[in-house]
Each structure stands twice: as C-alpha cells, then as structure tokens.
N, CA, C and O atoms as a GROMACS GRO file, in nm:
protein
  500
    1UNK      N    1   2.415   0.114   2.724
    1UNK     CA    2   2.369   0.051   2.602
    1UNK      C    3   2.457  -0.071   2.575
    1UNK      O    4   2.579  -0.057   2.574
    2UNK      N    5   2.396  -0.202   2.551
    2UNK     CA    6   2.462  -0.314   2.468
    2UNK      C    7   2.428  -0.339   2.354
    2UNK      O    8   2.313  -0.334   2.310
    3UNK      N    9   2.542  -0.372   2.284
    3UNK     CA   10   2.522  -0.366   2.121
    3UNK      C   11   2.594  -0.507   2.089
    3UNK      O   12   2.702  -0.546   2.131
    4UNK      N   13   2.500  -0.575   1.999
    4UNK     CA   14   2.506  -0.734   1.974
    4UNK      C   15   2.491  -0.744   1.818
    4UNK      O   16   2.382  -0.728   1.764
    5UNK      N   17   2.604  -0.773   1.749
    5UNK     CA   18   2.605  -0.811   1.601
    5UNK      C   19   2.666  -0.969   1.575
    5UNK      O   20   2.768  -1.031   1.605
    6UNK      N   21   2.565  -0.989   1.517
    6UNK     CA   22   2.554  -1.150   1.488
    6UNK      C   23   2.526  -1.161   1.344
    6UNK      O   24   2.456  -1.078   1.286
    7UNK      N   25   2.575  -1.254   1.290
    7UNK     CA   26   2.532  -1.337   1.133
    7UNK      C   27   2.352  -1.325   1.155
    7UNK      O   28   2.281  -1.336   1.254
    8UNK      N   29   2.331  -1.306   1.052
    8UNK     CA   30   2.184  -1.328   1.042
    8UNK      C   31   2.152  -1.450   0.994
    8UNK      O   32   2.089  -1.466   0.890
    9UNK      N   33   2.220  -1.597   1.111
    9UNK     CA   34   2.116  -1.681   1.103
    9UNK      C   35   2.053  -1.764   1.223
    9UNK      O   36   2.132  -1.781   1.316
   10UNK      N   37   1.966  -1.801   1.236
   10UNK     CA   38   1.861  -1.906   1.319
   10UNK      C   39   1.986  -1.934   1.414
   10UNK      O   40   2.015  -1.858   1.506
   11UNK      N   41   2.038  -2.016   1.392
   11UNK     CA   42   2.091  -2.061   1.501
   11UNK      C   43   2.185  -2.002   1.605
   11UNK      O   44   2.254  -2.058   1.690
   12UNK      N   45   2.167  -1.848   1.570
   12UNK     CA   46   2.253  -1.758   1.636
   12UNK      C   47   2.206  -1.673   1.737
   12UNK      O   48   2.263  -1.600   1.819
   13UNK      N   49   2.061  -1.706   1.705
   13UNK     CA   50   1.975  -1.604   1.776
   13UNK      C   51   1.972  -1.647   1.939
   13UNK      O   52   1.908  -1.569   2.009
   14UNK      N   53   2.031  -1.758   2.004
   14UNK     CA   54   2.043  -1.806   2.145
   14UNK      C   55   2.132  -1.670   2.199
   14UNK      O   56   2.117  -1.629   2.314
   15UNK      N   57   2.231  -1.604   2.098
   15UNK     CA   58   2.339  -1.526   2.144
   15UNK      C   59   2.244  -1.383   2.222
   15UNK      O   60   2.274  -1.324   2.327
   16UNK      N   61   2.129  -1.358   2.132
   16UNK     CA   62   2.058  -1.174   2.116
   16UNK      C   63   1.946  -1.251   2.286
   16UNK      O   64   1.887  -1.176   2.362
   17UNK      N   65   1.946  -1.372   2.298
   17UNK     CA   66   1.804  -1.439   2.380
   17UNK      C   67   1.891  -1.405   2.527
   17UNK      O   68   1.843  -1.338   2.618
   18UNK      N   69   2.026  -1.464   2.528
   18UNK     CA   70   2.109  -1.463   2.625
   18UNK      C   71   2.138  -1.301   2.681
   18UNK      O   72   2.127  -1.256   2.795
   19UNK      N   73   2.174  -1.245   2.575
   19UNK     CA   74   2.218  -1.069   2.639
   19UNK      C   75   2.071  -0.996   2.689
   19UNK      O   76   2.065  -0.908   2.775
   20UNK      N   77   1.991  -1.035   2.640
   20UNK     CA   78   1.853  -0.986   2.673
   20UNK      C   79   1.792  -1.057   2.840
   20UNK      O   80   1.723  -0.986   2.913
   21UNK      N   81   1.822  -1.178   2.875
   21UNK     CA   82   1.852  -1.211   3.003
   21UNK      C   83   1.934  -1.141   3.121
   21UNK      O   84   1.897  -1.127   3.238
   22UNK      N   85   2.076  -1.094   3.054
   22UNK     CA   86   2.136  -0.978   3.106
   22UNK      C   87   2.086  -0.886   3.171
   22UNK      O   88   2.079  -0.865   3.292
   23UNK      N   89   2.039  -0.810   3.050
   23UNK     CA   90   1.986  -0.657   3.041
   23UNK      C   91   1.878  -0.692   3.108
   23UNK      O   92   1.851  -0.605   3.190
   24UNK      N   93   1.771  -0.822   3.109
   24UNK     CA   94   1.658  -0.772   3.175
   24UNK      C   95   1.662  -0.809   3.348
   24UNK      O   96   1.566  -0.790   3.422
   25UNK      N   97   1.780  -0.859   3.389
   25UNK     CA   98   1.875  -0.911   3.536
   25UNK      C   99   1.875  -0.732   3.566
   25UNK      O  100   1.794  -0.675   3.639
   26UNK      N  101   1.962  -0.681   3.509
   26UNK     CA  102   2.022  -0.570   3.565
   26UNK      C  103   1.925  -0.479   3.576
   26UNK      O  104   1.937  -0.396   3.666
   27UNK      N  105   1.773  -0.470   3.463
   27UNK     CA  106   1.688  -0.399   3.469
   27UNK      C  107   1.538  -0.452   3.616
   27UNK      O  108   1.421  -0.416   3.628
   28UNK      N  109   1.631  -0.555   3.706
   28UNK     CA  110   1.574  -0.612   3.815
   28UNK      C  111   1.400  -0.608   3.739
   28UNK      O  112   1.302  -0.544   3.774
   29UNK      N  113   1.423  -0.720   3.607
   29UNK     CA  114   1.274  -0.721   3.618
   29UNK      C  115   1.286  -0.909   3.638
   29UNK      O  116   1.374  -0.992   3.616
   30UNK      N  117   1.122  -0.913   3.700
   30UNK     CA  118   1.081  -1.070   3.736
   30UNK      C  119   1.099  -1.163   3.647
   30UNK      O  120   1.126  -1.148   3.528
   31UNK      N  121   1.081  -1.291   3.724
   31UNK     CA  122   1.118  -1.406   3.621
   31UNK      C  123   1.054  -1.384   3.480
   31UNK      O  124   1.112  -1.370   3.372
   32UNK      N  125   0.869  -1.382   3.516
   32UNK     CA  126   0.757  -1.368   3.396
   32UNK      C  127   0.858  -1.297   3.304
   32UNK      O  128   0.930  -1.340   3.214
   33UNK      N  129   0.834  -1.134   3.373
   33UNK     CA  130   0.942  -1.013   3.278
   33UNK      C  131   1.033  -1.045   3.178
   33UNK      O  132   1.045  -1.002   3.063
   34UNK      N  133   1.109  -1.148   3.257
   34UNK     CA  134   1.238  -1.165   3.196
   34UNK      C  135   1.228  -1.260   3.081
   34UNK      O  136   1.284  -1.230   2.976
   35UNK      N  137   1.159  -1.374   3.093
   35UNK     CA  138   1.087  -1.435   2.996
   35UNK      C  139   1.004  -1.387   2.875
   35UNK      O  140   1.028  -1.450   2.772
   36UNK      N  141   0.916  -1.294   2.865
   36UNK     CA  142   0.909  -1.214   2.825
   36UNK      C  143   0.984  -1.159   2.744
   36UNK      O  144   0.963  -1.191   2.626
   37UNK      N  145   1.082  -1.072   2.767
   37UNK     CA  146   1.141  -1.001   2.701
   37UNK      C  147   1.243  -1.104   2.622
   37UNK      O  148   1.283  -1.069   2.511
   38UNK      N  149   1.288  -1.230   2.678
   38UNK     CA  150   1.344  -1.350   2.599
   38UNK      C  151   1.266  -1.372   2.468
   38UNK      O  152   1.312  -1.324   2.364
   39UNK      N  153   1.162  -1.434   2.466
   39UNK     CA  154   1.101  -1.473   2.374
   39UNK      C  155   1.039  -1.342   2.306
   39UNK      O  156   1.014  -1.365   2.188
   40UNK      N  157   1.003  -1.197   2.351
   40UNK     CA  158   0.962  -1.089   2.205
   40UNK      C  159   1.117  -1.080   2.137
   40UNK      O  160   1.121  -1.053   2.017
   41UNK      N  161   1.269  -1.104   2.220
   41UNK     CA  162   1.377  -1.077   2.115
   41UNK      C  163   1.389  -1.220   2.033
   41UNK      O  164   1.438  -1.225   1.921
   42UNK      N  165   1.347  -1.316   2.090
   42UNK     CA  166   1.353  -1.418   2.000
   42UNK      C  167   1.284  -1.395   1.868
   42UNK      O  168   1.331  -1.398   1.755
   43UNK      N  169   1.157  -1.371   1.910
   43UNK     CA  170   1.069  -1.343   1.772
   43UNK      C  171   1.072  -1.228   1.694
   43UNK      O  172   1.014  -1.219   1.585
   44UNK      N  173   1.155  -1.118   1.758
   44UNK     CA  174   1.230  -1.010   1.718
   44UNK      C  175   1.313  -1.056   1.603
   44UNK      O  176   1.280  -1.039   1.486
   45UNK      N  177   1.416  -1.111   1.641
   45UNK     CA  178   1.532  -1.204   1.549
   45UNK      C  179   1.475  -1.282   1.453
   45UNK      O  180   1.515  -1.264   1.338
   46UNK      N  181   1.366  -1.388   1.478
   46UNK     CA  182   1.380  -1.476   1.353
   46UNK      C  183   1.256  -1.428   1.291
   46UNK      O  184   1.202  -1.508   1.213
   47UNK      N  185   1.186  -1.288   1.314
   47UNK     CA  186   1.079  -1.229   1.228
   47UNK      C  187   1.180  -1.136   1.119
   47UNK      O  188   1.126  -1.091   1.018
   48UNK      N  189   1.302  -1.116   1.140
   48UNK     CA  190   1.396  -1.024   1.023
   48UNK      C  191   1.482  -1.076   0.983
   48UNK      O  192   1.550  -1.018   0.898
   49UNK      N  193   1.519  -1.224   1.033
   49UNK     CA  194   1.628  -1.370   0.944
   49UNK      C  195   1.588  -1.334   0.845
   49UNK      O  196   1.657  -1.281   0.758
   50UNK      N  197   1.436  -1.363   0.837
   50UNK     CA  198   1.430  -1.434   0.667
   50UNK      C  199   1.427  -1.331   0.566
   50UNK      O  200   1.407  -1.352   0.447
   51UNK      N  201   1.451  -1.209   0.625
   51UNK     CA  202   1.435  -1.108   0.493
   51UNK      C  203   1.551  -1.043   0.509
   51UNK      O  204   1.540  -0.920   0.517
   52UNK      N  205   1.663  -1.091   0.515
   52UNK     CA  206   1.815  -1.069   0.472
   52UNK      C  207   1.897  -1.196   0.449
   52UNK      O  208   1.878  -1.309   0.493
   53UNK      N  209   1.988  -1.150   0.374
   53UNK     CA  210   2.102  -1.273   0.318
   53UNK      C  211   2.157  -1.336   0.488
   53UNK      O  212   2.141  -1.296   0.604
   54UNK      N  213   2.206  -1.417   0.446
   54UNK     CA  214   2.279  -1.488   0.577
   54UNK      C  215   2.403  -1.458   0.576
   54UNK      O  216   2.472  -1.494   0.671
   55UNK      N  217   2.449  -1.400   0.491
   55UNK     CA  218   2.569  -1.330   0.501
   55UNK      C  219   2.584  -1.158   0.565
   55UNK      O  220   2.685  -1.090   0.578
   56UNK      N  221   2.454  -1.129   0.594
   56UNK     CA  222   2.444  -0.993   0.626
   56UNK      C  223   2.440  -1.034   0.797
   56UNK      O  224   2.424  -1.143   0.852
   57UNK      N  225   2.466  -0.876   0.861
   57UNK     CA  226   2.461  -0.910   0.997
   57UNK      C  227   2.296  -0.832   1.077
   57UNK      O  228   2.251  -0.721   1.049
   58UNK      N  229   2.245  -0.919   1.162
   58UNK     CA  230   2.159  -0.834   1.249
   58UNK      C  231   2.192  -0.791   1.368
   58UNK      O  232   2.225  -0.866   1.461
   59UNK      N  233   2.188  -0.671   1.375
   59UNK     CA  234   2.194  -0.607   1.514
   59UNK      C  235   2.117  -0.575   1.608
   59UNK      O  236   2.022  -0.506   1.573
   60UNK      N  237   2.126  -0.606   1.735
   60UNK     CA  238   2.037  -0.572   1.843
   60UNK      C  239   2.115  -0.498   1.948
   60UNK      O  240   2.231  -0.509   1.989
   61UNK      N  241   1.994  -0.406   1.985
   61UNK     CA  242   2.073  -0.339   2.127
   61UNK      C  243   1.977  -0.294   2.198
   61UNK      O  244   1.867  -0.257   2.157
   62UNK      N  245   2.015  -0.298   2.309
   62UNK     CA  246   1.952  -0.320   2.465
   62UNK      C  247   1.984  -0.163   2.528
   62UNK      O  248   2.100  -0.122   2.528
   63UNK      N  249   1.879  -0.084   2.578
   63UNK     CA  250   1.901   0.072   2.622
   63UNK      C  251   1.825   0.049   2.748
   63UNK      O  252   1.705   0.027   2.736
   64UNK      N  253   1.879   0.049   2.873
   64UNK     CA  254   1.812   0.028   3.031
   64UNK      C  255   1.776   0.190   3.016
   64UNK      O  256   1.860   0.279   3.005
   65UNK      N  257   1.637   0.204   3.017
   65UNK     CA  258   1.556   0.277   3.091
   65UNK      C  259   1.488   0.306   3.220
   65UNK      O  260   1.418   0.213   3.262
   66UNK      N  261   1.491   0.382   3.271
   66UNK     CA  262   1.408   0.402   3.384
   66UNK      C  263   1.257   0.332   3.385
   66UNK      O  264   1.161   0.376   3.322
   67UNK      N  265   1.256   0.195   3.483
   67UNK     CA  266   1.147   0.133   3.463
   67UNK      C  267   1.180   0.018   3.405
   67UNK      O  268   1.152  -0.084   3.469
   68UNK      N  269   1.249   0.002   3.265
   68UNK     CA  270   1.208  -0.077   3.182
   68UNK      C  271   1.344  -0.105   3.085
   68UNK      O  272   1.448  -0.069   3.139
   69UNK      N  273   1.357  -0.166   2.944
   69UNK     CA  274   1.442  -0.179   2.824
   69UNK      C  275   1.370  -0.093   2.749
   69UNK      O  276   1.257  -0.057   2.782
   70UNK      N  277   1.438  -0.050   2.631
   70UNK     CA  278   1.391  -0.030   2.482
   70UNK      C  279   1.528  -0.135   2.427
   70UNK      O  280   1.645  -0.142   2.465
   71UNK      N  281   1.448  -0.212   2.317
   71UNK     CA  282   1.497  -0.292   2.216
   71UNK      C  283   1.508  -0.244   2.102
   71UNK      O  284   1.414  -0.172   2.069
   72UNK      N  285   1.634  -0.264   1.985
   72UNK     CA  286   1.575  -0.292   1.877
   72UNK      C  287   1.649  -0.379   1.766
   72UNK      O  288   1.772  -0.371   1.758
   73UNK      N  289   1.595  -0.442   1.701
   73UNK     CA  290   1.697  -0.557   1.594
   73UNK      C  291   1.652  -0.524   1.454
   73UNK      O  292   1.539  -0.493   1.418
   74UNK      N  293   1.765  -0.538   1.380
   74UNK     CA  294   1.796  -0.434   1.308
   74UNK      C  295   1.857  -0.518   1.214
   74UNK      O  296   1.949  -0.590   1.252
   75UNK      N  297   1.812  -0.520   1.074
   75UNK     CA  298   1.941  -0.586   0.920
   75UNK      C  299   1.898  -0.528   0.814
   75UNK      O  300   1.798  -0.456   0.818
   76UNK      N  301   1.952  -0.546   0.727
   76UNK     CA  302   1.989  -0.503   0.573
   76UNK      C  303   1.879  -0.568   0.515
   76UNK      O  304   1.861  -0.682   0.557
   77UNK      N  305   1.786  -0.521   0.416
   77UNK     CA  306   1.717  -0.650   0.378
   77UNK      C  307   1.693  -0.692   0.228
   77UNK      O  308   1.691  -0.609   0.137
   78UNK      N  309   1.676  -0.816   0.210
   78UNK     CA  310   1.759  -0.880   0.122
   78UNK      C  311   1.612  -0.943   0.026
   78UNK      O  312   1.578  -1.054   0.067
   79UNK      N  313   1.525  -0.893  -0.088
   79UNK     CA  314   1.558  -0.775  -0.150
   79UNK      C  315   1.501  -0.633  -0.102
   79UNK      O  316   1.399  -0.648  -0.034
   80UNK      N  317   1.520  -0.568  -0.110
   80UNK     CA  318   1.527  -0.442  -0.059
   80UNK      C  319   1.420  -0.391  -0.050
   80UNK      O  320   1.416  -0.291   0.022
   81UNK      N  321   1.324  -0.423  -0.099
   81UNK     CA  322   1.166  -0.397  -0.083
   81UNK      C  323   1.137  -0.481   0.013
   81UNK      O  324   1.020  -0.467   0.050
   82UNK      N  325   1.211  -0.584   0.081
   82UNK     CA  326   1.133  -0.628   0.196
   82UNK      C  327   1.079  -0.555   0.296
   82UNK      O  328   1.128  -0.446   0.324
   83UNK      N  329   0.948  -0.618   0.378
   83UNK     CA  330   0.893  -0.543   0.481
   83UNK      C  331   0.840  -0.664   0.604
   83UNK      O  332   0.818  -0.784   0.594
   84UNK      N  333   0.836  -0.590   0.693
   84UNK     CA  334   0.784  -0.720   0.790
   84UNK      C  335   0.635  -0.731   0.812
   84UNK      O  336   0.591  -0.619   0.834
   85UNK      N  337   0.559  -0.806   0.813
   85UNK     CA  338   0.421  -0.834   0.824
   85UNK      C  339   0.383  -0.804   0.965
   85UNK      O  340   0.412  -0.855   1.074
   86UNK      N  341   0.284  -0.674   0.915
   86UNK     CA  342   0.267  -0.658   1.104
   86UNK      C  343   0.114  -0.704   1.090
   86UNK      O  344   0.034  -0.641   1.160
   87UNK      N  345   0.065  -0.803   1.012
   87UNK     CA  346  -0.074  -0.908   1.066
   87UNK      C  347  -0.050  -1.037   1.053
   87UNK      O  348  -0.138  -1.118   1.027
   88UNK      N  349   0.126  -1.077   1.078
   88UNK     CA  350   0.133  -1.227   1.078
   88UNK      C  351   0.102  -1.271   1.259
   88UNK      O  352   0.072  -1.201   1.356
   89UNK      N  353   0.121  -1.383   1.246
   89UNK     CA  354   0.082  -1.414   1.420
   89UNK      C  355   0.245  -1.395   1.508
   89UNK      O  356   0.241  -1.394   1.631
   90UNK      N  357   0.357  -1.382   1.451
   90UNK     CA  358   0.458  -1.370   1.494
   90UNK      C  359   0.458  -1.166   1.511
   90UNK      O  360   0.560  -1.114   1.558
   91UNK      N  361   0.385  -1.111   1.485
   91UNK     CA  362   0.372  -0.949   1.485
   91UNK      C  363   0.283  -0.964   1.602
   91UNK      O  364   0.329  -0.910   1.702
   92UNK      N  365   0.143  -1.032   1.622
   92UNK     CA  366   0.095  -1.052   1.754
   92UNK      C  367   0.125  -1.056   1.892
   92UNK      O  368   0.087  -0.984   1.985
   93UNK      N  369   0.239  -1.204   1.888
   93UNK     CA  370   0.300  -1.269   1.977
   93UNK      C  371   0.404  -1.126   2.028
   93UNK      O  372   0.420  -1.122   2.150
   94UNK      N  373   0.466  -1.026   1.960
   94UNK     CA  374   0.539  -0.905   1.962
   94UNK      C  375   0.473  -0.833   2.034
   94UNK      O  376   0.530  -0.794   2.136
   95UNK      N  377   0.340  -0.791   2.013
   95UNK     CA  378   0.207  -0.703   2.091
   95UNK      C  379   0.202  -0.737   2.243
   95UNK      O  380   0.218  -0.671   2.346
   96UNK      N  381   0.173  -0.883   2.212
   96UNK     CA  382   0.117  -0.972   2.316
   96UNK      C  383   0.250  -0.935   2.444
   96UNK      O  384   0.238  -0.901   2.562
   97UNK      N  385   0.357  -0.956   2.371
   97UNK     CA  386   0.535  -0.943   2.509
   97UNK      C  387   0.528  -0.849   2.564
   97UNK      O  388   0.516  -0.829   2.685
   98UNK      N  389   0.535  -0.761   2.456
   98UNK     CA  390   0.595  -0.602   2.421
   98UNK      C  391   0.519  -0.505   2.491
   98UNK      O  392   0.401  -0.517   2.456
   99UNK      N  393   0.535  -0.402   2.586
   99UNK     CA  394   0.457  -0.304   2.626
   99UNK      C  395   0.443  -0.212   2.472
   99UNK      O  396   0.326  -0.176   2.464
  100UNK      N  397   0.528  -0.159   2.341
  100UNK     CA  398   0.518  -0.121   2.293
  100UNK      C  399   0.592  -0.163   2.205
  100UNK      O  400   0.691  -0.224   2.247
  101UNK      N  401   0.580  -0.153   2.095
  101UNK     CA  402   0.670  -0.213   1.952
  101UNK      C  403   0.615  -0.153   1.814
  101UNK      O  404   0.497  -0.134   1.783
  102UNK      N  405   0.750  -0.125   1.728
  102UNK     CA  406   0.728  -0.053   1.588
  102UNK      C  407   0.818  -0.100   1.505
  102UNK      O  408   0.917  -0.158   1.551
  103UNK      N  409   0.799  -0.085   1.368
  103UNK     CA  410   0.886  -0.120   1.265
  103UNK      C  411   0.890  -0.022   1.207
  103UNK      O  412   0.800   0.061   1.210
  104UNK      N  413   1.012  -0.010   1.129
  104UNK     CA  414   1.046   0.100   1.054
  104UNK      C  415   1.127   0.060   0.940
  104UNK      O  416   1.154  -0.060   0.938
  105UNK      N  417   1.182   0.143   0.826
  105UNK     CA  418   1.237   0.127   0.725
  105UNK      C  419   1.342   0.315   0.692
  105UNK      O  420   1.308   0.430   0.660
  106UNK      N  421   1.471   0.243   0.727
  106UNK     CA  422   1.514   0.384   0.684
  106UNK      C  423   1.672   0.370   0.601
  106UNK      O  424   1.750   0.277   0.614
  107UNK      N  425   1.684   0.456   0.540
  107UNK     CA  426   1.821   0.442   0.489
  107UNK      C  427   1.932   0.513   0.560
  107UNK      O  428   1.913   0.619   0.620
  108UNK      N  429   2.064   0.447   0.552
  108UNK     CA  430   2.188   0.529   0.596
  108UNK      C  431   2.243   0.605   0.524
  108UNK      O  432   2.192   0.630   0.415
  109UNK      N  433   2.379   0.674   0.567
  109UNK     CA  434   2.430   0.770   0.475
  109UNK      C  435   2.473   0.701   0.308
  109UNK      O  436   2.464   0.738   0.192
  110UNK      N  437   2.509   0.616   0.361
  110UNK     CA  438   2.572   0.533   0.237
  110UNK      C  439   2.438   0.465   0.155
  110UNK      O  440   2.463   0.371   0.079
  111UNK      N  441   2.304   0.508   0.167
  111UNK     CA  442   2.227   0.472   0.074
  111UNK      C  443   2.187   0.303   0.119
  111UNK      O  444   2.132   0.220   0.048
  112UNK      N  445   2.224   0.291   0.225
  112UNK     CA  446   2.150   0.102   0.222
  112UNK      C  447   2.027   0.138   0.362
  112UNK      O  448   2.014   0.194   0.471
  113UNK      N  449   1.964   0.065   0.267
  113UNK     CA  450   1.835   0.017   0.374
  113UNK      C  451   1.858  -0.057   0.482
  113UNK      O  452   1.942  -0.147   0.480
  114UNK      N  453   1.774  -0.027   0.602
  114UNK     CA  454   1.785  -0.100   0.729
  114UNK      C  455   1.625  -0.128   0.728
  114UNK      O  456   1.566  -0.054   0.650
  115UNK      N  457   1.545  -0.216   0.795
  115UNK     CA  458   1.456  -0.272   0.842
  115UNK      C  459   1.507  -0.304   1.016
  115UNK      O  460   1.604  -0.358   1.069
  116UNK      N  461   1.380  -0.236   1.062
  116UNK     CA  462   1.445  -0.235   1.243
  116UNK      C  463   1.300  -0.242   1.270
  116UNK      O  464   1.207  -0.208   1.198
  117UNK      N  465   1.298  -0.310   1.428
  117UNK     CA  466   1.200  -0.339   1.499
  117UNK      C  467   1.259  -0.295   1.643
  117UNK      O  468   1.368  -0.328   1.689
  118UNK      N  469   1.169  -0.219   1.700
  118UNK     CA  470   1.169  -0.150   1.782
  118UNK      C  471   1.122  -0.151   1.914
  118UNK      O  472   1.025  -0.075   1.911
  119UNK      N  473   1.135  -0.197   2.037
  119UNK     CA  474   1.054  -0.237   2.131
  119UNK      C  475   1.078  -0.170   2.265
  119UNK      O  476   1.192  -0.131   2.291
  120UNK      N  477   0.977  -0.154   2.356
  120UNK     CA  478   1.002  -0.134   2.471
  120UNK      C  479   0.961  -0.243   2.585
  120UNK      O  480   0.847  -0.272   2.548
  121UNK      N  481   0.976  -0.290   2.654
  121UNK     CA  482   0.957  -0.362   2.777
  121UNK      C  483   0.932  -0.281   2.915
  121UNK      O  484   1.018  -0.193   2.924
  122UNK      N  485   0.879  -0.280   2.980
  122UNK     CA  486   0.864  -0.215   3.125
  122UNK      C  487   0.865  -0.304   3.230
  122UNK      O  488   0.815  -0.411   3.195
  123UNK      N  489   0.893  -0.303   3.320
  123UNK     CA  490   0.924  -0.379   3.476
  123UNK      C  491   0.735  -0.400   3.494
  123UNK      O  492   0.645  -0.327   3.451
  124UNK      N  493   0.729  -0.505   3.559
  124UNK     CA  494   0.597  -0.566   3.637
  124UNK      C  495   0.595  -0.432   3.743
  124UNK      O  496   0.694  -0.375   3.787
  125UNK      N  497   0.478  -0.406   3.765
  125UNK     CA  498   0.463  -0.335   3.922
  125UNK      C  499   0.447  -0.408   4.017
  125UNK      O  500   0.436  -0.360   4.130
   0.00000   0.00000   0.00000
C-alpha cells in the first residue's frame, strides 16, 4: 500500500498523478492503462478540491491487487453536507477510466466526516 497526503490544492495534484504512474509501472499495466489510471486520479483529486478548505489535507492510496489497483482519495469536507455529483461529466469521465468506482460518506472516531472516492483499475488483457 502507498499512502499520499497532500494540501488540498490544484496545484498539488501532479504529486497523487505521479505516484499513480508508480503504482500503475509496478502493477505492469500498459501505456493506455497507465494513462488511464493518471487522469481517473487526476479527476479523482480535483472532483474533492473544491469541497474542502485548502487548508485541509486529501489523501490517496494506491492497494496493488492481483490484476489490477484499487484507489481511493479521500478529505474532510468543507461544509459538511458536501457531496460529490455523481451526474456531473467529471463523475462520467471516472466511469469512462475506472473499471469500477464509488463514493461514500463516513465518519471517524473523532466525529469528522470524510468524503472518499473509491476506485478500481484492472490490467488490459
């Protein structure tokens, strides 16, 4: 497992695009693949920027599966009723990468909300 905590802003997200190049090297998937899985964490990242402070952090982490990744990026959200739009065209473009993808909303022990997006990737045959 790699675990990537970054400021939640825009211009940081090259950092979550880069480790996901990594993970998808070591997960020997193809160029397409790898591209792929670049751009659903890109749109991963700046689909949950805007619904947390920029002072909060988003987290992503990378789990090599047999076959494939599971993703997921993950922040605090800022106000707390935020939710992510799963009929904007950036929830599409997620479909479109993603062999599989979910959002969720859950709280920690300490009572704060997380907003996480959830993904899997699989290797080309």
């Amino acid at each position: 497992m790699v675990e990537l905590r970054i400021a939640a802003h825009p211009d940081l997200v090259f950092a979550a695009r880069t480790v996901a190049s990594q993970v998808a090297r070591h997960a020997e998937f193809d160029l397409d693949t790898t591209s792929d899985l670049r751009m659903a964490v890109d749109e991963m990242c700046n689909t949950l920027i805007p619904l947390t402070a920029a002072s909060r952090i988003l987290t992503c982490t990378f789990v090599l599966v047999a076959g494939g990744v599971h993703v997921a990026a993950t922040v605090p959200p800022d106000p707390s009723e935020a939710m992510v739009d799963i009929q904007s065209w950036g929830w599409r473009v997620l479909q479109t990468l993603l062999d599989e993808v979910t959002v969720s909303s859950r709280e920690t022990g300490e009572g704060i909300r997380h907003l996480q997006i959830r993904a899997t990737k699989l290797a080309r045959r």
